[in-house]
C-alpha positions as CSV (number, residue, x, y, z in Angstrom):
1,X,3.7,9.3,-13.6
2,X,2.9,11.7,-16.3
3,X,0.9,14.1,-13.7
4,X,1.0,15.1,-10.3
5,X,-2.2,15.1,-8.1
6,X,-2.8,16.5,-5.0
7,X,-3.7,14.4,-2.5
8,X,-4.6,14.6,1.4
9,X,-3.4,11.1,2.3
10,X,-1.6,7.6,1.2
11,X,-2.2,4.1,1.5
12,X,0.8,1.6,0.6
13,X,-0.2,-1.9,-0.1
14,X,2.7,-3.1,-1.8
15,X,2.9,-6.7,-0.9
16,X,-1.2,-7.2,0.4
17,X,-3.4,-9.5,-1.6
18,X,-7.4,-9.5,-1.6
19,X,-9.3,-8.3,0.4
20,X,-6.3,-6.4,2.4
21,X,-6.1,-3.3,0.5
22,X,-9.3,-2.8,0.2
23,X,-10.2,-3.6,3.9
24,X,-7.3,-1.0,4.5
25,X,-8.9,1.9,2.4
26,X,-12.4,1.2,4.1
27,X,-10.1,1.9,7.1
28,X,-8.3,4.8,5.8
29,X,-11.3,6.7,4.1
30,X,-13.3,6.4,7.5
31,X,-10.6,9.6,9.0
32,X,-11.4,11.5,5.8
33,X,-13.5,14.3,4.8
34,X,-15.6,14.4,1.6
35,X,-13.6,16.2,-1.1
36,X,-10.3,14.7,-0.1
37,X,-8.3,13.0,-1.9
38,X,-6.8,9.2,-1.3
39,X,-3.5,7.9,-2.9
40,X,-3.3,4.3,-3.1
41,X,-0.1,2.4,-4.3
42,X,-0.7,-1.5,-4.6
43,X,1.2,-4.5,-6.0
44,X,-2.2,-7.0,-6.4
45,X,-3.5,-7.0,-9.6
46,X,-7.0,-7.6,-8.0
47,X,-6.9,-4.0,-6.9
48,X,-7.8,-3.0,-10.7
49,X,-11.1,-4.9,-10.4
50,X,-11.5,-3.9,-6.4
51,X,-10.8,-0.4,-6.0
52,X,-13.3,0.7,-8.8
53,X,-15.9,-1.2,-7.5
54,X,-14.9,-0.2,-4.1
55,X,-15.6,3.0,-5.3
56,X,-18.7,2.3,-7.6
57,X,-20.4,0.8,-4.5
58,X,-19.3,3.8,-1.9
59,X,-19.9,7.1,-4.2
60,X,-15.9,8.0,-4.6
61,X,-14.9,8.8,-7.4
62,X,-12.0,6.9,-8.8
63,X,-9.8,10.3,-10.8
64,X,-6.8,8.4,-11.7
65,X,-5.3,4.9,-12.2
66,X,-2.5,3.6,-13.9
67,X,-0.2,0.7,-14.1
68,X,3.7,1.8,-13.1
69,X,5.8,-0.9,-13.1
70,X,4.9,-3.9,-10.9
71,X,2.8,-1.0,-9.2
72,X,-1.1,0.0,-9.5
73,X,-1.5,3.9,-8.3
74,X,-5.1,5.0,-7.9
75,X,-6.4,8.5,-6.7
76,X,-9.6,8.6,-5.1
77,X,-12.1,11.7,-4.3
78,X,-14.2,11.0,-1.9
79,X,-18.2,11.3,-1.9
């Protein structure tokens, strides 16, 4: 990764398939304040159609994604 973030937590979904990681990140956002930041690491391509609607639909805002590898990483700042 050409940058480093700063984030308050991460989500690991390596090996999930829809709708998984996103039911996981509706999980993992709910013990999160607004402002903080969510690192999520996933190995479905789905996730680059889900997680920005995920946060379209919610009012996060999706600050990072990129393709590494086999791997989708996504920063999210919550609304």
């Amino acid at each position: 990764m050409a940058e480093i973030h700063d984030f308050q937590a991460e989500l690991d979904t390596t090996g999930l398939y829809c709708p998984e990681p996103i039911m996981l990140m509706h999980n993992r956002v709910r013990d999160m304040q607004t402002g903080e930041v969510l690192k999520v690491v996933a190995s479905d391509p789905a996730t680059t159609r889900d997680v920005p609607k995920f946060c379209q639909f919610l009012g996060h805002e999706l600050t990072y994604q990129q393709q590494v590898g086999d791997s989708y990483v996504y920063f999210i700042r919550l609304g």
